[in-house]
TIDOVEX-282437 format. One record per residue (C-alpha): residue number from 1; residue in one letter; x, y, z. Coordinates in Angstrom, 3 decimals, decimal comma. Example, Ala and Ser with C-alpha at 12.3 -4.5 7.8 and 13.67 -1.06 7.14 Angstrom:
! TIDOVEX-282437
     n   res         c1         c2         c3
     1     A     12,300     -4,500      7,800
     2     S     13,670     -1,060      7,140
END
This chain:
! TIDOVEX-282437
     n   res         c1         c2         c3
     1     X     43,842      6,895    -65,730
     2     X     40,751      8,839    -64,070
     3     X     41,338     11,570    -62,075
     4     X     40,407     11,630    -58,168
     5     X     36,684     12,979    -58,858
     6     X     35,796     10,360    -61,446
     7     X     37,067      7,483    -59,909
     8     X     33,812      5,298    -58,811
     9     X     32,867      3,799    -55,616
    10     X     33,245      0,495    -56,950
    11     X     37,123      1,202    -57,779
    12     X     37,944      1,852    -54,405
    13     X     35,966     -1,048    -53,338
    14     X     38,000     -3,389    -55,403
    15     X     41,484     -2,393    -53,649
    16     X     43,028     -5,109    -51,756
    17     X     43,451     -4,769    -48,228
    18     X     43,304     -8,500    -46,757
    19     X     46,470     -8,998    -45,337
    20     X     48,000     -5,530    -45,407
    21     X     49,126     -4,283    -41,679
    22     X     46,804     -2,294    -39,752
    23     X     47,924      1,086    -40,861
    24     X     47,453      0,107    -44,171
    25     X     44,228     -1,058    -43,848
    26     X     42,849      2,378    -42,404
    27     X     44,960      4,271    -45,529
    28     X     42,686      2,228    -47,515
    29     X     39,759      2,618    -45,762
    30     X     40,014      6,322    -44,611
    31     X     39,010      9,063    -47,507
    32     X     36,595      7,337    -49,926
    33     X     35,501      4,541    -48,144
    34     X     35,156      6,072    -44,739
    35     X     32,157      8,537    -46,529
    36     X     30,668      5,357    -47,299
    37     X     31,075      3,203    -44,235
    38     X     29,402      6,193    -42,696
    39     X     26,632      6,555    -44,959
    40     X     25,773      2,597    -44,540
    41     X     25,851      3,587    -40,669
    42     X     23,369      6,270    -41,401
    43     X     20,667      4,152    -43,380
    44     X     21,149      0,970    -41,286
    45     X     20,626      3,416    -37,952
    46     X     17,378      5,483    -39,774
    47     X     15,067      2,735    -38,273
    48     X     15,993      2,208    -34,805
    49     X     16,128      6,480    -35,128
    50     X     12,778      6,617    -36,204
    51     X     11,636      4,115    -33,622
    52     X     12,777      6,054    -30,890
    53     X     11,210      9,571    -32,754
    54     X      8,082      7,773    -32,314
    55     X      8,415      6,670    -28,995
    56     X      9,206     10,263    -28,241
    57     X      5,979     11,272    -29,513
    58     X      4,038      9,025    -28,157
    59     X      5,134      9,634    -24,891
    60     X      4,801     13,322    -25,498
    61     X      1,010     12,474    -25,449
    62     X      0,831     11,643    -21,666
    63     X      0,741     14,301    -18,722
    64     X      4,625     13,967    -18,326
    65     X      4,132     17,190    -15,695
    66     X      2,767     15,019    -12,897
    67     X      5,079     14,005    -10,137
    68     X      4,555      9,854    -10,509
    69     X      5,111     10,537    -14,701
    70     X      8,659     10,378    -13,595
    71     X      9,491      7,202    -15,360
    72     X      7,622      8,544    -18,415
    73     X     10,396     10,977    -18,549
    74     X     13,178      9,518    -18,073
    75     X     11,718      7,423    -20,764
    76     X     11,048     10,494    -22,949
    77     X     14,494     11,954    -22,548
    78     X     16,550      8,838    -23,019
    79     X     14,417      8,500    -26,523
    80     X     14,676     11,594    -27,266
    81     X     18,406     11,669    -26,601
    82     X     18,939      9,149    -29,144
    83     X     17,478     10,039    -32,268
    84     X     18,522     13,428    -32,068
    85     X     22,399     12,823    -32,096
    86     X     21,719     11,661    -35,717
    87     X     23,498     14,081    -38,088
    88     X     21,659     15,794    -40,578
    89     X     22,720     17,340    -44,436
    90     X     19,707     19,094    -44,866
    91     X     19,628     23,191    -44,490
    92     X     16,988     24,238    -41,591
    93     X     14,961     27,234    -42,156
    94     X     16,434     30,626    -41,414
    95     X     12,945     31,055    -39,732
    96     X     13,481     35,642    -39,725
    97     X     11,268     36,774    -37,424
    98     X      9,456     40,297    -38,165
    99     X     11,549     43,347    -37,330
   100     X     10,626     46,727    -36,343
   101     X     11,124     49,756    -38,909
   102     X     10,246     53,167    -38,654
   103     X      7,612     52,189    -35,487
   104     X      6,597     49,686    -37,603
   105     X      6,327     45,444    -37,608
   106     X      7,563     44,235    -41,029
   107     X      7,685     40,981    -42,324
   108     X     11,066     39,264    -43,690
   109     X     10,542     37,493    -46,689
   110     X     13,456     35,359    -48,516
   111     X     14,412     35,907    -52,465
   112     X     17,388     34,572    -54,257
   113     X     18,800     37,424    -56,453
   114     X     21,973     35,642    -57,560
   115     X     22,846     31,776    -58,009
   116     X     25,471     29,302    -58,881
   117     X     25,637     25,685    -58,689
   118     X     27,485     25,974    -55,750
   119     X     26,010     28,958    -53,426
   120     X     23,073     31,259    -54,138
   121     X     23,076     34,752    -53,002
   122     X     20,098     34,984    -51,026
   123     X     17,712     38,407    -49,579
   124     X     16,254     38,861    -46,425
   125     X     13,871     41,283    -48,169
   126     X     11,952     44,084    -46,498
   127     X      8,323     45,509    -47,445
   128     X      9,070     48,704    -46,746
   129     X      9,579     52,118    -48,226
   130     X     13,017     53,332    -45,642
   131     X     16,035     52,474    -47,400
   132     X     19,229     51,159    -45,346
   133     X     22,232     50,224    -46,004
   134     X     22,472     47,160    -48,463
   135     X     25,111     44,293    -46,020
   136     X     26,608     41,645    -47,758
   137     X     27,054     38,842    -45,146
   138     X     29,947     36,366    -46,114
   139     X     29,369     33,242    -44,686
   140     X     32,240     30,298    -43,754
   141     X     32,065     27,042    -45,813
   142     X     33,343     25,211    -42,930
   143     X     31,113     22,401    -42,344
   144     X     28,186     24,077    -41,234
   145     X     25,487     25,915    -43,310
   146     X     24,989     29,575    -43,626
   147     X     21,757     29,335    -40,857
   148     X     24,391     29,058    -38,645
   149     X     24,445     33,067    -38,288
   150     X     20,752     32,845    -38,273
   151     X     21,585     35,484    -34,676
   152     X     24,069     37,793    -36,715
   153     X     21,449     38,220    -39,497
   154     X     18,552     38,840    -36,988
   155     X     20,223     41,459    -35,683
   156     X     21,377     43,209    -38,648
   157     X     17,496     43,572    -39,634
   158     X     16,760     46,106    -37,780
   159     X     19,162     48,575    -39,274
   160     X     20,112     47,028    -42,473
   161     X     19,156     45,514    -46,032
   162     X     20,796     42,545    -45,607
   163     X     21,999     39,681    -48,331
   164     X     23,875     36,208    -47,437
   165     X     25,634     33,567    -48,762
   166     X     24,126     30,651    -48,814
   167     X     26,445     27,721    -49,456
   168     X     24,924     24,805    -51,532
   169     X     26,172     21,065    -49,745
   170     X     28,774     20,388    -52,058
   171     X     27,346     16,547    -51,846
   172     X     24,288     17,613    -53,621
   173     X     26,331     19,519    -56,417
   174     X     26,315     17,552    -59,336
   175     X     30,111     16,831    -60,899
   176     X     29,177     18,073    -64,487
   177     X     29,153     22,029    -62,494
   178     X     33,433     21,658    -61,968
   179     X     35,775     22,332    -59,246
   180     X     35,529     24,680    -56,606
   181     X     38,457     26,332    -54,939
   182     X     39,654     28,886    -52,868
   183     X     39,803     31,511    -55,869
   184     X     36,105     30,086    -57,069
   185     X     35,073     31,460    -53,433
   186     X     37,039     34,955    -53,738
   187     X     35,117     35,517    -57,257
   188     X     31,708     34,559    -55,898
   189     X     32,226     37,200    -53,174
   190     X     32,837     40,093    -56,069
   191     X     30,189     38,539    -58,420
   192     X     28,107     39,164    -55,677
   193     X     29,034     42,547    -54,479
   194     X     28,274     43,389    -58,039
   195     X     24,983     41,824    -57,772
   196     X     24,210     43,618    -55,174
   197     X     25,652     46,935    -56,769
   198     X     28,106     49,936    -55,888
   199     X     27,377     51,156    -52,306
   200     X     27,553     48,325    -50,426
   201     X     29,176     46,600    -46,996
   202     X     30,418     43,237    -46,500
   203     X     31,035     41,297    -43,621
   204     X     32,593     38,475    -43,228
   205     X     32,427     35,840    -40,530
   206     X     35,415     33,321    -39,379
   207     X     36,481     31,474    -42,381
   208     X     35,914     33,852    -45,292
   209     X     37,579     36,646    -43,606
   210     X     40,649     35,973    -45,796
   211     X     38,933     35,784    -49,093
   212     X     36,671     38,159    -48,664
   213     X     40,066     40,590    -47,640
   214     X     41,509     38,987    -51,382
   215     X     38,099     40,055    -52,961
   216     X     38,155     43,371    -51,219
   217     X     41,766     43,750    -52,610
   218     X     41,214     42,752    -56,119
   219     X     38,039     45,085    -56,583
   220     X     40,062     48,180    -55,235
   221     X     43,091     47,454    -57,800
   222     X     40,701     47,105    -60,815
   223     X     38,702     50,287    -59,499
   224     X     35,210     48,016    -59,611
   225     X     32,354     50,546    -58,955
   226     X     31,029     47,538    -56,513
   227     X     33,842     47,835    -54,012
   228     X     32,286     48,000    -50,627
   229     X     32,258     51,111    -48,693
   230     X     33,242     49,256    -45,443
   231     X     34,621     45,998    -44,286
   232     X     33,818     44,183    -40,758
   233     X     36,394     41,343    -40,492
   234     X     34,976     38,746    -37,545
   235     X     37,059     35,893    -35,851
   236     X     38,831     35,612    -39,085
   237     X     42,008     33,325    -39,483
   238     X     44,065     36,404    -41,753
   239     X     47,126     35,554    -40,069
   240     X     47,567     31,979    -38,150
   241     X     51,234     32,837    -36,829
   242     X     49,862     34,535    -34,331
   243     X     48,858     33,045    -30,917
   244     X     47,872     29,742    -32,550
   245     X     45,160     27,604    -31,626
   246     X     44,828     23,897    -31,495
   247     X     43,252     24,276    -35,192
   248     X     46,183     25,924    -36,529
   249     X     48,852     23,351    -34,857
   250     X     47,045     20,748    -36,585
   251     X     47,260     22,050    -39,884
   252     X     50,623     22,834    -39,307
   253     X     52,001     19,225    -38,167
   254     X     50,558     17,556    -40,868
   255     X     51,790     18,036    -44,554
   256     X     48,961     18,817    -47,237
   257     X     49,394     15,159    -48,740
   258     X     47,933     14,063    -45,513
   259     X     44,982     15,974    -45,469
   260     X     44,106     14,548    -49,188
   261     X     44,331     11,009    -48,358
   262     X     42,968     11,021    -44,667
   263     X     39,805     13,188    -44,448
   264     X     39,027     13,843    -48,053
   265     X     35,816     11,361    -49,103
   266     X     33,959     10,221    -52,387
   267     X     30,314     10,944    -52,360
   268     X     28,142      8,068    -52,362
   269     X     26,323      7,180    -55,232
   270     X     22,838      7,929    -54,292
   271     X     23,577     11,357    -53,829
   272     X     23,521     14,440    -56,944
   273     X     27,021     14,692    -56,255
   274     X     28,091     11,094    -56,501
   275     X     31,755     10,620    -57,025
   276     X     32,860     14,347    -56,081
   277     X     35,796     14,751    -53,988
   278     X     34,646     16,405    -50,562
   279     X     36,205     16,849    -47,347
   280     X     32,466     15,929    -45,241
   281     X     30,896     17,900    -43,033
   282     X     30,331     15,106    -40,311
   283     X     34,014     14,290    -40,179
   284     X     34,338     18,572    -39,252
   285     X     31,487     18,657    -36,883
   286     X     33,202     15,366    -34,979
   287     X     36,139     17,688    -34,720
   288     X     34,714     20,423    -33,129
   289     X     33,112     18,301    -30,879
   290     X     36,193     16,820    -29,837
   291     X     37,614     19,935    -29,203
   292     X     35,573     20,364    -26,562
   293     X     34,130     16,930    -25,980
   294     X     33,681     17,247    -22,197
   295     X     31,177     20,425    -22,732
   296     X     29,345     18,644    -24,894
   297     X     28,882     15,738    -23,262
   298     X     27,769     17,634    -19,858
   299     X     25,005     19,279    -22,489
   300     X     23,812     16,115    -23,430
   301     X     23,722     15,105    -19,745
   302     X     21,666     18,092    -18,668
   303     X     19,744     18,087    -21,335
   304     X     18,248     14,574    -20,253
   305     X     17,614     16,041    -16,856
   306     X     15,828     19,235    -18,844
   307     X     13,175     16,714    -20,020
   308     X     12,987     14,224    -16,942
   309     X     12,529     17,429    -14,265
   310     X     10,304     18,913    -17,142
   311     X     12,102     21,874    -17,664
   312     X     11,130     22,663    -21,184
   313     X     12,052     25,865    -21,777
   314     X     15,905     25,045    -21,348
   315     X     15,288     21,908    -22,996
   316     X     13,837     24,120    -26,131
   317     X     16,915     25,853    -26,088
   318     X     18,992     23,111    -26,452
   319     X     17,181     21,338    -29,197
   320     X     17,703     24,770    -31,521
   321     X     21,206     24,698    -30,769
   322     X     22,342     21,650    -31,323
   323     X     19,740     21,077    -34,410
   324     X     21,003     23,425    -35,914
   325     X     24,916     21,960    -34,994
   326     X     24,433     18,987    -36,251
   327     X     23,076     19,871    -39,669
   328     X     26,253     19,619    -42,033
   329     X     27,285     20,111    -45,513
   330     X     30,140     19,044    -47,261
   331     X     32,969     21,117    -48,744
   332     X     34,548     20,582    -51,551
   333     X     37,969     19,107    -51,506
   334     X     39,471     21,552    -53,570
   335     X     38,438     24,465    -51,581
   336     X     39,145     22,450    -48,329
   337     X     42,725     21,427    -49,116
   338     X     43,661     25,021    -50,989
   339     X     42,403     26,975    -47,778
   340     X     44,363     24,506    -45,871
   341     X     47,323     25,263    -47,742
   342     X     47,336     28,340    -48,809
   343     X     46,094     30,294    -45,537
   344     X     47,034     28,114    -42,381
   345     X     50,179     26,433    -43,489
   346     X     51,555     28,722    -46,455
   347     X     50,461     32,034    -44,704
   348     X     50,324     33,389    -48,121
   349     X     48,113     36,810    -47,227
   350     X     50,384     38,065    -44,615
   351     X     53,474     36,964    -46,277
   352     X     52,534     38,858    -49,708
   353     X     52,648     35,827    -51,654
   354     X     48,489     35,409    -52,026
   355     X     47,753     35,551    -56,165
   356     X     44,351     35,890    -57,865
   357     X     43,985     34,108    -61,094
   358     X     47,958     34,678    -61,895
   359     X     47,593     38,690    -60,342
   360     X     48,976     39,499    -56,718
   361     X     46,804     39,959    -53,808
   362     X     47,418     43,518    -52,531
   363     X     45,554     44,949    -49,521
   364     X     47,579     48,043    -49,453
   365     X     45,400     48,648    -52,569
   366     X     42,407     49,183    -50,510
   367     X     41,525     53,116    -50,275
   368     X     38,331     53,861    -49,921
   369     X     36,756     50,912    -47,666
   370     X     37,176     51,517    -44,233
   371     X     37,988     48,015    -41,974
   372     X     36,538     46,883    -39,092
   373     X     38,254     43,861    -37,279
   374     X     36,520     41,983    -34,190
   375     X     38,016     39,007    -32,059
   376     X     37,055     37,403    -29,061
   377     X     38,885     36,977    -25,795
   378     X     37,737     33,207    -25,508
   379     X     38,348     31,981    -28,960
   380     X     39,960     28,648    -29,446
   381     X     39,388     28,733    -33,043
   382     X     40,667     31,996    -33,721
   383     X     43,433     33,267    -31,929
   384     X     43,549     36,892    -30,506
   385     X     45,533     38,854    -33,018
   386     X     44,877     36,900    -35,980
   387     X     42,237     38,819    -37,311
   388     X     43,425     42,491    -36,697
   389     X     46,695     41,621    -38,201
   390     X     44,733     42,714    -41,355
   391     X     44,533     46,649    -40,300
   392     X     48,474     46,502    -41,327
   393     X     48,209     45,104    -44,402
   394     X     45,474     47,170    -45,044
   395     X     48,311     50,335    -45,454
   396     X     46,981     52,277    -47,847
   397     X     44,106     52,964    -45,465
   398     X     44,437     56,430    -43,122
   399     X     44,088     55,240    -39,125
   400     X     40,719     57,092    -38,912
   401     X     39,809     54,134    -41,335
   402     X     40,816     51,305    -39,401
   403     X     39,522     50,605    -35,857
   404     X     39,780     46,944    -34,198
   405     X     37,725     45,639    -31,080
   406     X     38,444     42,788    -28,959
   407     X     35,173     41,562    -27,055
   408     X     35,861     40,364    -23,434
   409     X     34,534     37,339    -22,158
   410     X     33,363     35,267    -25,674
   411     X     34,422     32,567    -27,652
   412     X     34,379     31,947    -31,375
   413     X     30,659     31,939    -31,480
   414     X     29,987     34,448    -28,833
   415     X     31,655     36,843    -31,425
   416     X     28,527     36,591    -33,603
   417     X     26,099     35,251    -31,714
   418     X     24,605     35,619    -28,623
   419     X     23,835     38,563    -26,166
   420     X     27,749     40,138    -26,293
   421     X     26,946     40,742    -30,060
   422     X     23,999     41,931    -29,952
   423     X     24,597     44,353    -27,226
   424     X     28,199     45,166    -27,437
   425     X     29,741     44,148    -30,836
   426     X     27,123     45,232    -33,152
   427     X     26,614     48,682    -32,190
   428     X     30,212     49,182    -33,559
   429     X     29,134     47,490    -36,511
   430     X     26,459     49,243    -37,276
   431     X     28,664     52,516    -36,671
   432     X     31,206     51,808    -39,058
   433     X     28,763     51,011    -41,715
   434     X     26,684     54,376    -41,207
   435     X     29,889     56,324    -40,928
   436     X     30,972     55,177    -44,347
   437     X     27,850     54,936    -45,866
END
């Protein structure tokens, strides 16, 4: 019989479900069909979203500024408010803007200096003649692509030669490159510290905090000469027993089984990845959004009255945001359902029971990296204590080695983004890295 991965579109189509009771119906429905139900949405809605994209545009072309234009606007933003809910799987542009080094403007250029089929390790390079410390930024492969800490990177520019991980949608990864699980993701993060080469810093945001700590771990037993100098741990789920948050609960009510057969999906066929087993990045995006559902929907409200009171520059500000929210990629199941597992319901890190290709995961092993951990008051994602649980297992490290900060007044984003980062939380980033570098 075919496994999961190579089982077609048309298999699943051929199961039965006349007659079955309701909950059977949605079983049957719910992982490989549901991608496709939702693709068919998708193409049978690109029309009536390009219709309205027009009628944006043409609109656009009128003096909307002038007081009896109102019903031109409220035209405009009602159009406009509809074809830009539509969901998107294509990575925007990082878009780095010049930075200022040594008193002078220099431009950011992009160059991809490492690659696999499922992430390539990508530099924000610098024309200039300063050196600075080489950053590895870890990215999470949660849903969202790695433009997501488009802000964190920025920043970092300044001071800092800085790489990233850019995650490849796992829907456009053909199935002849393999699986990809939580282990694949631990030895990208050393294949590219090597990359890079020995003297480096890596940071890791949400998600990857706990690979990244494996990684770390691993490199420091085997003595690898590309073991990072220092570590800055960010929002990072390391240990989930702690204050939990609705995320945690969830993946704690609901056995792994579950997970497979309710929100894991089959590519659809005219896709690169057709047939791969991904958990897809619309079904995570709807779940943050329904996390906080009522905040969204007041944006949505006040974006309309942005446009119709011709308010622009808020309006702008908007658009980039929630562009760049509702691009998504998929993950692949095997990485989904093993982080899932293995970090919010097994609590294997903190427990001592995390193994790396058939080896131990042992943090105490780390010697010669000093840690950074940062959390955010606000975070519903993360919860406070979660993160800079990993100082302790991080024993073999002296104190004057370890050093946590909780940032007042954010949420999970606001730890990475925004103006508390850049003013507050990266100036002890950018001390720990110059202080071990």
């Amino acid at each position: 019989m075919p496994n999961k991965n190579q089982q077609s579109i048309f298999y699943e189509m051929a199961k039965p479900v006349a007659g079955l009771p309701g909950s059977d119906v949605m079983a049957a429905i719910g992982t490989p069909m549901l991608y496709q139900m939702y693709q068919a949405q998708q193409d049978m809605m690109a029309p009536a979203r390009q219709y309205f994209q027009f009628l944006t545009n043409v609109l656009n072309q009128f003096d909307l500024t002038r007081p009896e234009a109102l019903p031109l606007r409220l035209a405009a933003a009602g159009a406009e408010s509809l074809w830009r809910t539509a969901k998107t799987h294509d990575r925007p542009a990082y878009g780095m803007k010049p930075v200022v080094v040594g008193n002078v403007p220099v431009e950011i250029t992009e160059e991809v200096v490492f690659e696999t089929p499922f992430c390539s390790l990508l530099h924000f390079r610098k024309q200039t003649a300063i050196r600075q410390p080489r950053v590895l930024v870890v990215a999470p492969m949660s849903g969202h692509f790695a433009t997501l800490l488009r802000n964190t990177v920025q920043t970092m520019l300044t001071d800092h030669d800085v790489y990233i991980t850019d995650w490849k949608n796992a829907r456009d990864v053909p199935l002849t490159a393999g699986t990809f699980g939580f282990e694949d993701y631990t030895d990208h993060v050393i294949q590219q510290l090597e990359a890079i080469g020995p003297g480096a810093h890596v940071l890791a945001v949400c998600q990857p905090a706990v690979p990244v700590l494996a990684a770390v771990s691993v490199m420091a037993r085997e003595g690898n000469i590309a073991t990072p100098r220092s570590m800055v741990l960010m929002a990072g789920p390391i240990d989930t027993r702690l204050n939990p948050t609705k995320v945690n609960v969830l993946a704690q009510e609901k056995p792994i089984e579950w997970f497979d057969n309710s929100v894991i999906g089959i590519v659809p066929w005219q896709f690169r990845g057709a047939n791969r087993r991904v958990y897809p990045g619309f079904m995570q995006l709807n779940a943050f959004v329904a996390m906080n559902f009522d905040r969204h929907l007041r944006a949505e409200i006040l974006q309309a009255r942005n446009i119709a009171a011709g308010d622009e520059p808020r309006a702008d500000l908007h658009r980039k945001f929630y562009d760049e929210y509702r691009a998504v990629m998929d993950l692949p199941a095997e990485f989904f359902l093993e982080t899932v597992k293995r970090i919010f319901q097994d609590h294997d890190l903190p427990l001592g029971r995390m193994t790396h290709r058939g080896e131990r995961v042992d943090p105490s092993a780390i010697r010669r990296t000093a840690v950074l951990t940062v959390e955010g008051e606000r975070d519903d994602i993360c919860g406070i204590g979660q993160t800079m649980s990993a100082l302790d297992l991080c024993s073999g490290l002296p104190a004057t080695m370890k050093q946590h900060h909780l940032q007042t007044g954010v949420g999970h984003y606001g730890v990475f983004s925004g103006s508390h980062w850049a003013r507050e939380i990266y100036p002890k980033v950018r001390a720990v890295i110059e202080q071990s570098n």
